[in-house]
C-alpha positions, 0 to 999 in steps of 0.5 A: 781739374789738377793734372800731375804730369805723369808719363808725356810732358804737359800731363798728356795721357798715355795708351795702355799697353800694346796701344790700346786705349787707356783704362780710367779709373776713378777714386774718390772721398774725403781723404781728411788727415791723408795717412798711408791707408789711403795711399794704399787704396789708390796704390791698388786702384791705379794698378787695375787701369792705366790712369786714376782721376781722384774726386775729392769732396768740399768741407760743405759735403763732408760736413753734411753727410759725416761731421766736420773735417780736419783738413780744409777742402783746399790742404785735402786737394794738394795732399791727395795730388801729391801721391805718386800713383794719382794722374789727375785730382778732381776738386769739389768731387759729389758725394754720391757717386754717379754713372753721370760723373764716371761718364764725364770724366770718361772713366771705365769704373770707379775703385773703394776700399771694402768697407762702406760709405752712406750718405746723411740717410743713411745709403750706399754712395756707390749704389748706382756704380754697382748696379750698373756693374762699374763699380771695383774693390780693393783692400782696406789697409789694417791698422791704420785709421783717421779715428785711431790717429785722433785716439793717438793725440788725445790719449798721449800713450807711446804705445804706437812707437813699439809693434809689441802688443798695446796696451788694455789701456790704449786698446779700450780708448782706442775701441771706444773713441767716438763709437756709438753705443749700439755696438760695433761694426767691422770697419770702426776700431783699431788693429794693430799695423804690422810692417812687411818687406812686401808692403815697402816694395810695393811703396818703393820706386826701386829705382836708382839714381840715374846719369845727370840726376841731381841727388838730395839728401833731406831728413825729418821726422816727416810726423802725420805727413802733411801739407807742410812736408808737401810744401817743402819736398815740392820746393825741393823737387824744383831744385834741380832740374832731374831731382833724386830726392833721397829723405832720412827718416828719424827714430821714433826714440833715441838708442840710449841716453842723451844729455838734455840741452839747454832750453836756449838751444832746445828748438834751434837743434830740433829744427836741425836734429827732428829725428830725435822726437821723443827727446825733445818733442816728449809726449808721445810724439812722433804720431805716427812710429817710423814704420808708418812714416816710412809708408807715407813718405814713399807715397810721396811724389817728390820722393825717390828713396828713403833711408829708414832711421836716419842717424840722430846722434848729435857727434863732431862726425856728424857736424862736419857733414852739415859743414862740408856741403856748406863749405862746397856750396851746395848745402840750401835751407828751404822755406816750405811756405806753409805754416801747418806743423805737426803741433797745429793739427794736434791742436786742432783735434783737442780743440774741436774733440767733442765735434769728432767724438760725436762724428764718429758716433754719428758714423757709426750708428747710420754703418750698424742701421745699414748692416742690420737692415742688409742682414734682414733684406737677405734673411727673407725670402727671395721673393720678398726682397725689395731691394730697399736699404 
């Protein structure tokens, strides 16, 4: 088990309100190519109880009953940790979820989104839970998937930078990567992700600095939050002793036009100036557009604000702020430790395309047998039904 601490010093769990005995609640998956859709999902899931255990499945596990994994077990552990809303991650969680497990880790239900998970044959994970009646559900996030992220890297469109409507070009890939041919079923596809002042707030900690907090200011593109970003805001986080970590978050593209620098100073700027991602990355980077960044920043644990479109343009006004904490001594540059990169997980779905395209066919296939034979079992008579699917 991997406490967070929140609440008591040393992770120590917390009563609920008025004394009474704190509600557990468990949570589990993959949380393979962790986005904002899962940290809504726990977001809703710790507001039902007072205290959230995360079971997170091995590569071995995931493997079996759905395909290969992008992430290892081990990046998907530390990533789930993070989020703000989890108390405690639970490694090596079973895919099948029992009344054994909730009883072991004393939670009172567990909490999934309102699409499905089945097994390698083809059956309800959480049947048992929701026999019994321990067994709660929240939300799914629209407009936001694993498979539409992988879309976006494999067809190298911008058409996630603009909230205008996409294009038939990148609508009919992005319907149809991976799917199987049989059909569609509700939960496979793409929509379109629409940002409201009400999905921030409910992300934001709306909480300001406070007397003998120790504000930093950090900025990026923070593209397909990862658990190298993690790395780096957790070495920040331990900076000071009461941190108020405010990250800057860059345009998906420059404002105007830019001059294009010389190849020699192209990375060194980069690494100083990421916000301007297009410019210089090209393609169709960021992965993810700002408002989508925006979402699994402020999911962040070491995070407490964030400005939305941190200032890109590379201006004298601008190199004298970098220099002026630099001549005060409070400037650092901070090593995260980690080697992933944006790059690198984008290399990783090209590499291993065939082996995701044909997962989520895999996926699919056993979600459509399961939806047909569910609309069969209720179209007989009540007498006749046996329960079996």
């Amino acid at each position: 088990m991997i406490r967070n601490g929140r609440g008591a010093a040393g992770g120590a769990e917390q009563p609920g309100p008025g004394g009474r005995r704190a509600v557990r609640v468990w949570c589990d998956g993959c949380y393979d190519m962790v986005h904002y859709g899962h940290s809504n999902q726990l977001r809703q899931a710790r507001a039902m109880g007072d205290y959230l255990i995360v079971g997170v499945h091995t590569d071995e596990e995931i493997a079996k009953h759905k395909g290969p994994p992008v992430f290892t077990q081990e990046e998907r552990y530390k990533m789930v940790q993070a989020i703000k809303w989890v108390d405690e991650v639970v490694p090596a969680a079973p895919y099948v979820t029992t009344l054994e497990t909730l009883d072991k880790y004393n939670c009172d239900f567990c909490v999934h989104g309102n699409d499905i998970t089945l097994t390698v044959d083809g059956r309800d994970t959480y049947e048992e839970v929701k026999q019994a009646g321990r067994y709660r559900e929240c939300k799914r996030t629209q407009g936001v998937s694993t498979t539409d992220l992988v879309g976006r890297m494999l067809l190298v469109t911008k058409a996630h930078h603009s909230s205008q409507e996409m294009s038939s070009e990148y609508r009919e890939y992005a319907d149809s990567f991976g799917k199987c041919p049989g059909g569609r079923n509700p939960w496979t596809g793409v929509s379109q992700f629409l940002q409201t002042s009400q999905k921030i707030i409910q992300f934001a900690s709306g909480k300001e600095p406070q007397p003998g907090e120790t504000v930093i200011y950090v900025a990026g593109a923070f593209d397909l939050f990862h658990i190298g970003h993690v790395d780096f805001l957790e070495k920040v986080h331990r900076l000071a002793e009461r941190p108020y970590i405010i990250a800057g978050l860059h345009f998906d593209q420059p404002g105007g036009a830019h001059p294009v620098p010389p190849k020699s100073l192209r990375a060194e700027l980069a690494a100083l100036w990421p916000q301007e991602v297009n410019h210089y990355k090209g393609k169709n980077y960021p992965i993810m557009n700002l408002h989508e960044r925006t979402l699994s920043v402020l999911a962040c644990r070491y995070v407490s604000e964030v400005v939305i479109g941190a200032p890109y343009a590379v201006t004298a006004e601008l190199l004298s702020h970098f220099k002026e904490p630099k001549r005060r001594g409070i400037f650092r540059q901070i090593d995260s430790g980690s080697n992933l990169t944006t790059d690198l997980i984008v290399q990783r779905i090209i590499t291993n395309r065939l082996e995701y395209e044909a997962r989520n066919q895999k996926k699919e296939a056993k979600e459509l047998a399961f939806l047909e034979a569910a609309r069969q079992q209720a179209a007989q008579p009540l007498g006749e039904r046996d329960g079996d699917f």
